[in-house]
C-alpha positions, -999 to 999 in steps of 0.1 A, spaced: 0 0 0 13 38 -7 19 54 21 -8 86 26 12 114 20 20 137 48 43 167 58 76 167 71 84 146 101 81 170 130 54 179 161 43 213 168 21 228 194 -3 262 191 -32 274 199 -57 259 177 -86 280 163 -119 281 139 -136 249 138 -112 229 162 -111 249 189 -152 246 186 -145 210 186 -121 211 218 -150 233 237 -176 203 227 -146 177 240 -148 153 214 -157 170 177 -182 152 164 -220 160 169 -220 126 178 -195 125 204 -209 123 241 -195 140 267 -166 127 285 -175 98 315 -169 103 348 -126 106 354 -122 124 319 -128 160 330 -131 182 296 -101 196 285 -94 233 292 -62 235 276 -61 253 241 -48 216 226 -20 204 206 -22 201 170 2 181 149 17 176 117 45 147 102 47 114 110 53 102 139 93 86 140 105 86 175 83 70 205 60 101 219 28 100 242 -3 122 234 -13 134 270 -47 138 283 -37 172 293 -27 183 261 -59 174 243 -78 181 221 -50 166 198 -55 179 163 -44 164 129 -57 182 99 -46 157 70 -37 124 82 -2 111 94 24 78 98 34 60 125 73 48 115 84 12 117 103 16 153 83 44 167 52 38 188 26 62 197 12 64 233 -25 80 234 -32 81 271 -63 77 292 -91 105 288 -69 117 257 -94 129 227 -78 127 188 -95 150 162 -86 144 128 -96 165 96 -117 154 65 -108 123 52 -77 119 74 -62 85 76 -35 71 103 -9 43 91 11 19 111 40 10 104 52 9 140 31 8 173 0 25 178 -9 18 215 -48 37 227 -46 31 266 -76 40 282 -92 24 308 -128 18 325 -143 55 329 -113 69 312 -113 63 277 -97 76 248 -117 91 221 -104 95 180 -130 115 166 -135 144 137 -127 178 139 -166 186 142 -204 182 129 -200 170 93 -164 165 94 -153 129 83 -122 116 89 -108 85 69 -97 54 82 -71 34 108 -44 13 87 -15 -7 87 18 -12 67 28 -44 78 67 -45 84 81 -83 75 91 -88 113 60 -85 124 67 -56 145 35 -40 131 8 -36 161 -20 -20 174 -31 -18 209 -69 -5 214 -85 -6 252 -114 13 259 -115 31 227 -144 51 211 -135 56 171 -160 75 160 -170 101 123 -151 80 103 -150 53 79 -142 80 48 -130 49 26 -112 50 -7 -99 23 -24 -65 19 1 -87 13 29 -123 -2 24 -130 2 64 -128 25 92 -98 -1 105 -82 -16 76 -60 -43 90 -33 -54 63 -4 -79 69 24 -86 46 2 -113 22 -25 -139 31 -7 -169 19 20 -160 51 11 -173 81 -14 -153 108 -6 -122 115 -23 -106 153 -18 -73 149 -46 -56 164 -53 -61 205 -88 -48 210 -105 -42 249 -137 -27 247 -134 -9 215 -165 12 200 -162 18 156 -192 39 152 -202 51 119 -186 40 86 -193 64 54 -171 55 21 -184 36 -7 -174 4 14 -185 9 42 -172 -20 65 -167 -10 98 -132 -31 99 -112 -54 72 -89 -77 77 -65 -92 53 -36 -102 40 -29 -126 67 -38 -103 92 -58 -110 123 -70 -99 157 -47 -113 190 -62 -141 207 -70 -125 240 -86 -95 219 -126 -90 233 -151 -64 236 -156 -48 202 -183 -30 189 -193 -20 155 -224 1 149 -240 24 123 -222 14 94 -233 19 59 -224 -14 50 -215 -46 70 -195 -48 102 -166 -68 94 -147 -81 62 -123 -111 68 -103 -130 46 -97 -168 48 -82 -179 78 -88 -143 94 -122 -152 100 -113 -172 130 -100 -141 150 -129 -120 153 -132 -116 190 -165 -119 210 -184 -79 211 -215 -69 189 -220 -64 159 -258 -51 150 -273 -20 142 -256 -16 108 -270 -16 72 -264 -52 69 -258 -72 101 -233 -100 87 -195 -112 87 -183 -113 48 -156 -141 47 -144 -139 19 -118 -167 1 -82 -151 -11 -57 -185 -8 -67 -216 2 -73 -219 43 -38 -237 52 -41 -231 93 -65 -245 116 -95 -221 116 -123 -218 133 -157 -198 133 -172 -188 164 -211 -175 168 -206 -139 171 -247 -129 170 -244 -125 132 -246 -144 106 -214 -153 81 -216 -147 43 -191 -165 23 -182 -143 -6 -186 -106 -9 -214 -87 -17 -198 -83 -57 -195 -121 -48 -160 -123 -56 -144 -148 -29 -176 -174 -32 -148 -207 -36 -138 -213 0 -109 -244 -3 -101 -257 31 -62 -277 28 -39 -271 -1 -40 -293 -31 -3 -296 -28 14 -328 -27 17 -344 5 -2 -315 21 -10 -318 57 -47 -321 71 -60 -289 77 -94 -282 99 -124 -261 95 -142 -259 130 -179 -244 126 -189 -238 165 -229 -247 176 -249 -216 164 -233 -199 136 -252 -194 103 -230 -191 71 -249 -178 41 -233 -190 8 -232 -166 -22 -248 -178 -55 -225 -209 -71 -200 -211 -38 -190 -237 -23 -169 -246 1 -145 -280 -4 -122 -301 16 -91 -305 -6 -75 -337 -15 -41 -337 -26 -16 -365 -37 4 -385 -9 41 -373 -3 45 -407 -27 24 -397 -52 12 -430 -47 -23 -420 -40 -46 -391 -28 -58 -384 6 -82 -355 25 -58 -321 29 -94 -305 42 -117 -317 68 -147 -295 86 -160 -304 116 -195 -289 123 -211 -297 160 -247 -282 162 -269 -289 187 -307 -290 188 -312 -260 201 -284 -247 185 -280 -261 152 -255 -250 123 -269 -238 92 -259 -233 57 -279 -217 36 -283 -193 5 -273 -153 4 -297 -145 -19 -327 -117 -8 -353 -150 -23 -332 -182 -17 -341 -211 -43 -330 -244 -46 -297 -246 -62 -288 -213 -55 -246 -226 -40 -235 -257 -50 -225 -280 -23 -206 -287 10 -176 -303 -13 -154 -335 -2 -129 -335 -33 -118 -371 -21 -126 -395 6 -140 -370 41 -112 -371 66 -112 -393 99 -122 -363 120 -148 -350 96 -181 -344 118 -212 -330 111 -244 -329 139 -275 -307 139 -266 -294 105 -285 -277 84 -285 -274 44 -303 -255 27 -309 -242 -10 -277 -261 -27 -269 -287 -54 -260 -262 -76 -245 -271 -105 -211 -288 -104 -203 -291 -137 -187 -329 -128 -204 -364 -140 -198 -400 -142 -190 -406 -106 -223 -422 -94 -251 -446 -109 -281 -427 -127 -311 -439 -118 -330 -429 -150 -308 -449 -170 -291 -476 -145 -256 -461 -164 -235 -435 -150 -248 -402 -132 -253 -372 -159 -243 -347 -129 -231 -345 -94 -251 -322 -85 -258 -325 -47 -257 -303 -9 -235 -327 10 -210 -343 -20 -181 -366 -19 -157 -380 -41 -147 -406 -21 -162 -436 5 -163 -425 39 -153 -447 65 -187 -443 82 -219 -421 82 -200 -387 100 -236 -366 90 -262 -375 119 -292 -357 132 -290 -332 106 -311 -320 80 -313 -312 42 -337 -292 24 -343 -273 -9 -318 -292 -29 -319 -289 -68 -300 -324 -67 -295 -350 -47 -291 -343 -6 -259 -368 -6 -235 -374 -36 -222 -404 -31 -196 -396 -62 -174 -425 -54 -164 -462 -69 -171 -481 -34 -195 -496 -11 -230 -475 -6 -221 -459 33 -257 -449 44 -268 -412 51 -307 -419 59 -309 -431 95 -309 -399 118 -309 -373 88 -341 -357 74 -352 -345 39 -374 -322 21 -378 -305 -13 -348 -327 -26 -354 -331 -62 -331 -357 -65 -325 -386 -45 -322 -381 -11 -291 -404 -16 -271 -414 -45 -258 -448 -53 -222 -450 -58 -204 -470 -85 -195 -508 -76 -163 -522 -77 -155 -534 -112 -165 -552 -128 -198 -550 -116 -220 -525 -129 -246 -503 -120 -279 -521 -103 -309 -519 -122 -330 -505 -109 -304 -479 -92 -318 -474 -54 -329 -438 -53 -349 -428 -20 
């Protein structure tokens, strides 16, 4: 990413006037700003405005607020800038912060620290990072209030636009959040935060809130869909997680039910192919965890698929992808169209490119609107015709014979194919007992090939 261009390196400190010093009386800027809690006295100093990047370690004082930038600045690999508790940022229009180094916003319960516009109407543009290769890149948030922002462009497509050195690197943390308000995102995007290019939130990050954006909460790439932290995430345009698929997911990932539901793809639906494992040979086993709860709403002809690859031998292939999906009655996992009128075959299947690994496990699952088309054929008997299958088309589809039925008490719906592909040459594993079906325009099973050289059956079973 280009840098945002800013003035000569360097800090200065005056009196500020017009519109800011307005903004300073209101402590905060923006109309939307409250007032500050109780231990954040308003300031009463006439504030410190800067200009430069920032390239030697410095604290922004409570004392010295209201701290004004007019156009934006940088925070230099090596350098890290302290905000401190009850400490108020205003920044002019379309302002954006980058960090290279350490950006560190250390408030604390009832003495927060507030990064907000210069005043009514003024937005500023957006939080970013330029990740250094060491991974010294980091932000720290805790009790944080970002607020008249989200003036996107297209270097930053949220009001936080985490980016790490490339997705296909391994995860990234580079953004701590504790109780951390984004409030308002304008832009033509209009995600409240991104993340991508490997980059993701740090394990022990909790408490974030995004409201009042013009789009969608939160973008995440890939395997960065795992770190969102626990917080909220309503009251936007579009309540909903976009996870959208860069690289194939090559680290354990999991998604957690954060009160929204997921959409694979984006909204353009770019990013619709989700491939869990590489295709590599002699690729490791690689897990998608889907936690009790969570919805993940499939754009129009996704997928998502559990590679295969070829063994280290190339002697033969085995599962590189696995998901494991544990539902629960009350708290079943469903997948299910994106469209605003789902139909039947609207995404094409939950996609087992060879045998499903030992660990796959699906329970209280829920599939709805697939069996799109695949666009494969010949891996199953047809039976209109007791030959071999015209199409593959199916919700739950697998290339290869599992070891046993690992799809219980689970349900499948709305399928403009079959509800299981049984795409494999091998013995018929059963699906039926436990599962339930309705609107499957298929069979609710197929029948696989036989071992050669036996044929097809005629008739072909097709419940």
């Amino acid at each position: 990413m280009t840098a945002p261009r800013s003035r000569a390196p360097g800090t200065i400190r005056f009196a500020l006037a017009g519109a800011l010093l307005l903004a300073a009386s209101a402590c905060g800027g923006g109309s939307s700003t409250p007032p500050p809690p109780a231990g954040c006295p308003a300031p009463s100093g006439t504030g410190t405005a800067h200009s430069g990047d920032i390239t030697a370690s410095t604290t922004w004082t409570a004392a010295g607020s209201p701290h004004g930038v007019a156009s934006g600045f940088g925070v230099r690999a090596g350098a890290t800038l302290t905000i401190e508790p009850c400490a108020t940022v205003l920044l002019g229009q379309g302002a954006v912060i980058w960090v290279a180094g350490k950006l560190v916003a250390a408030g604390q319960s009832g003495r927060p620290v507030s990064i907000d516009s210069t005043g009514a109407g003024v937005r500023w543009g957006y939080l970013t990072t330029r990740a250094e290769p060491d991974g010294s890149t980091f932000i720290d948030l805790a009790y944080t209030t970002l607020v008249n922002g989200g003036l996107t462009d297209i270097n930053g497509l949220g009001l936080i636009d985490l980016r790490g050195t490339y997705s296909g690197y391994p995860r990234q943390p580079m953004l701590r959040v504790k109780e951390v308000t984004i409030d308002g995102t304008a832009g033509p995007y209009g995600y409240g935060l991104i993340l991508r290019e490997g980059a993701t939130f740090t394990a022990d990050s909790t408490g974030l809130t995004i409201k009042n954006a013009v789009g969608r909460p939160i973008r995440a790439n890939d395997k960065s869909v795992g770190s969102i932290p626990p917080g909220s995430y309503t009251g936007n345009a579009v309540d909903e997680i976009v996870w959208t698929s860069v690289v194939p997911i090559d680290e354990e990932t999991a998604i957690h039910d954060r009160g929204v539901p997921y959409r694979l793809g984006e909204p353009n639906l770019n990013g619709s192919d989700m491939r869990v494992g590489l295709g590599s040979t002699g690729a490791p086993l690689v897990t998608l965890t889907v936690d009790a709860g969570v919805t993940i709403k499939v754009n129009p002809n996704g997928r998502l698929v559990m590679e295969s690859s070829l063994n280290a031998t190339g002697t033969g292939v085995h599962p590189s992808g696995s998901l494991i999906a544990m539902g629960t009655a009350a708290r079943p996992i469903t997948f299910t169209s994106a469209a605003a009128v789902p139909a039947s075959g609207d995404w094409v299947a939950l996609w087992f490119d060879t045998a499903p690994a030992p660990n796959a496990r699906l329970d209280h699952v829920r599939v709805e609107y697939a069996g799109g088309a695949t666009y494969a054929n010949g891996y199953h008997c047809n039976p209109s015709t007791s030959g071999y299958s015209a199409n593959e088309n199916s919700a739950i589809l697998m290339f290869g014979e599992p070891a046993a039925q690992f799809v219980t008490n689970s349900t499948i719906t709305s399928s403009a194919g079959d509800g299981f592909g049984r795409a494999y040459t091998g013995s018929p594993v059963d699906f039926m007992a436990g599962n339930t079906f309705s609107g499957v325009s298929g069979c609710k099973q197929g029948f696989p090939r036989p071992q050669p050289p036996a044929g097809c059956p005629s008739p072909v079973p097709c419940p």
